[in-house]
C-alpha positions in Angstrom: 15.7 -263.2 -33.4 12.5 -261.9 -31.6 9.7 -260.8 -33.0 8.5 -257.5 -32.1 4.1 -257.6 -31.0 2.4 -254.9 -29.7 1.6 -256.6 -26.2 -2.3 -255.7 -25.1 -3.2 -254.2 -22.7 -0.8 -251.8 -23.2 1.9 -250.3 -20.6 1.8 -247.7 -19.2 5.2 -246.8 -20.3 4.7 -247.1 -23.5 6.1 -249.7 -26.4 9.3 -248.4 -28.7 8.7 -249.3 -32.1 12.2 -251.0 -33.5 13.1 -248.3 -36.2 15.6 -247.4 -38.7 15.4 -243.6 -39.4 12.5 -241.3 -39.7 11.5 -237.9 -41.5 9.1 -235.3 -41.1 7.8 -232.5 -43.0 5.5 -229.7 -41.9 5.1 -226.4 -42.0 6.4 -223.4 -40.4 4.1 -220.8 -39.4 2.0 -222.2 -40.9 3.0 -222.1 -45.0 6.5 -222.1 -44.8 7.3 -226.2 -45.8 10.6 -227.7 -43.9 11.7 -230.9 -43.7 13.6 -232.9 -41.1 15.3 -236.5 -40.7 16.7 -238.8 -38.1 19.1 -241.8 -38.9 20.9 -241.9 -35.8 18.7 -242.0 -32.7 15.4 -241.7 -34.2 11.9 -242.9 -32.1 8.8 -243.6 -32.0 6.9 -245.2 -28.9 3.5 -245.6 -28.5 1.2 -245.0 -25.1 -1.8 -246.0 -24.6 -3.3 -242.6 -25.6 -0.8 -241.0 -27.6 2.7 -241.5 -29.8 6.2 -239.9 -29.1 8.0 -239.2 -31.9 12.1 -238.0 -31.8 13.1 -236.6 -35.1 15.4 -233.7 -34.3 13.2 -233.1 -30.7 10.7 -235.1 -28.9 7.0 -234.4 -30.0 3.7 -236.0 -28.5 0.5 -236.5 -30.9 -2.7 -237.5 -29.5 -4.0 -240.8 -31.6 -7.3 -238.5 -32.1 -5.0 -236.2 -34.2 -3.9 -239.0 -36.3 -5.6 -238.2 -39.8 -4.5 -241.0 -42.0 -1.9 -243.8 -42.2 -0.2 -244.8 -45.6 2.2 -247.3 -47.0 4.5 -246.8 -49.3 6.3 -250.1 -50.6 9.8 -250.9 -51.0 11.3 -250.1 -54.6 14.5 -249.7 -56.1 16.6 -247.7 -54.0 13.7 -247.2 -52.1 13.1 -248.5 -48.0 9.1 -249.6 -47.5 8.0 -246.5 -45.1 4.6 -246.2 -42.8 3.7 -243.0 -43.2 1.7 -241.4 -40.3 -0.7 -237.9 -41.4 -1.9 -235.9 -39.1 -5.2 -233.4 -38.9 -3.6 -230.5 -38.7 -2.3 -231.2 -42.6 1.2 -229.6 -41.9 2.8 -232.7 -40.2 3.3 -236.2 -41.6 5.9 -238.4 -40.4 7.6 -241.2 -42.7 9.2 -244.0 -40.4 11.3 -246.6 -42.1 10.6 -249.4 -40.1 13.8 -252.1 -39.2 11.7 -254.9 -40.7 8.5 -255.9 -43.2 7.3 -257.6 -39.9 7.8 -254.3 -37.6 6.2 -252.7 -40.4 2.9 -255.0 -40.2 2.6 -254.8 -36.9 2.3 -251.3 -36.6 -0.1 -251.3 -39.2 -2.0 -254.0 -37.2 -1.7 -251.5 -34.3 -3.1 -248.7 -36.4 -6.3 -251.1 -37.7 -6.5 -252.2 -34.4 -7.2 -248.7 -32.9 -9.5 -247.5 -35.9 -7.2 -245.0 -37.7 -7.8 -244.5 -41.0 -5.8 -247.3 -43.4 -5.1 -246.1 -47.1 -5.9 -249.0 -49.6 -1.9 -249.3 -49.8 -1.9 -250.1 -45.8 -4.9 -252.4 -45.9 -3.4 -254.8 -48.8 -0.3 -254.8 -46.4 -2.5 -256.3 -43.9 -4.7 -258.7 -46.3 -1.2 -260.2 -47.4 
């Protein structure tokens, strides 16, 4: 088994995070709330300046657009999730990661780049 780094400097054509499913919620219009999730072909890829996300359709976010990202833990029933906010406060994204590894790299990633870590994400990367 191989274990997945986010190589530096970073390719041009991007890095595909290994993933199991991801959701999204955000708003329509603008105060309308929806919700949407991927199990079967979701992904997420970083580029050097910005992320690509499928859900139910490919989106791009800028990294400066990237408000906050959080951590939420594995519990009962329960997958551990990165969860990635952005400014605009209508979209968040909740990845479920294919491993704790993939998960702590990612957050790594995140550190690395100066987003802002929730106290939930930095103990993931003190442990």
């Amino acid at each position: 088994m191989t274990v997945f780094q986010i190589p530096d400097p970073f390719p041009t054509q991007g890095v595909p995070v290994p993933i199991d499913a991801i959701e999204s919620s955000f708003r329509m219009l603008g105060f309308i709330p929806g919700t949407s999730r991927n199990d079967l072909s979701p992904r997420l890829v970083l580029h050097p300046t910005r992320l690509e996300v499928k859900v139910t359709q490919t989106t791009y976010h800028e990294y400066t657009a990237l408000k906050r990202v959080d951590y939420e833990p594995e519990g009962f029933l329960r997958r551990e999730k990165v969860i990635l906010s952005f400014h605009d406060d209508s979209t968040t994204y909740y990845v479920k990661p294919s491993s704790a590894a993939v998960a702590r790299e990612l957050l790594r990633f995140c550190h690395r780049r100066g987003f802002a870590l929730t106290a939930e994400a930095q103990q993931v990367l003190s442990a």
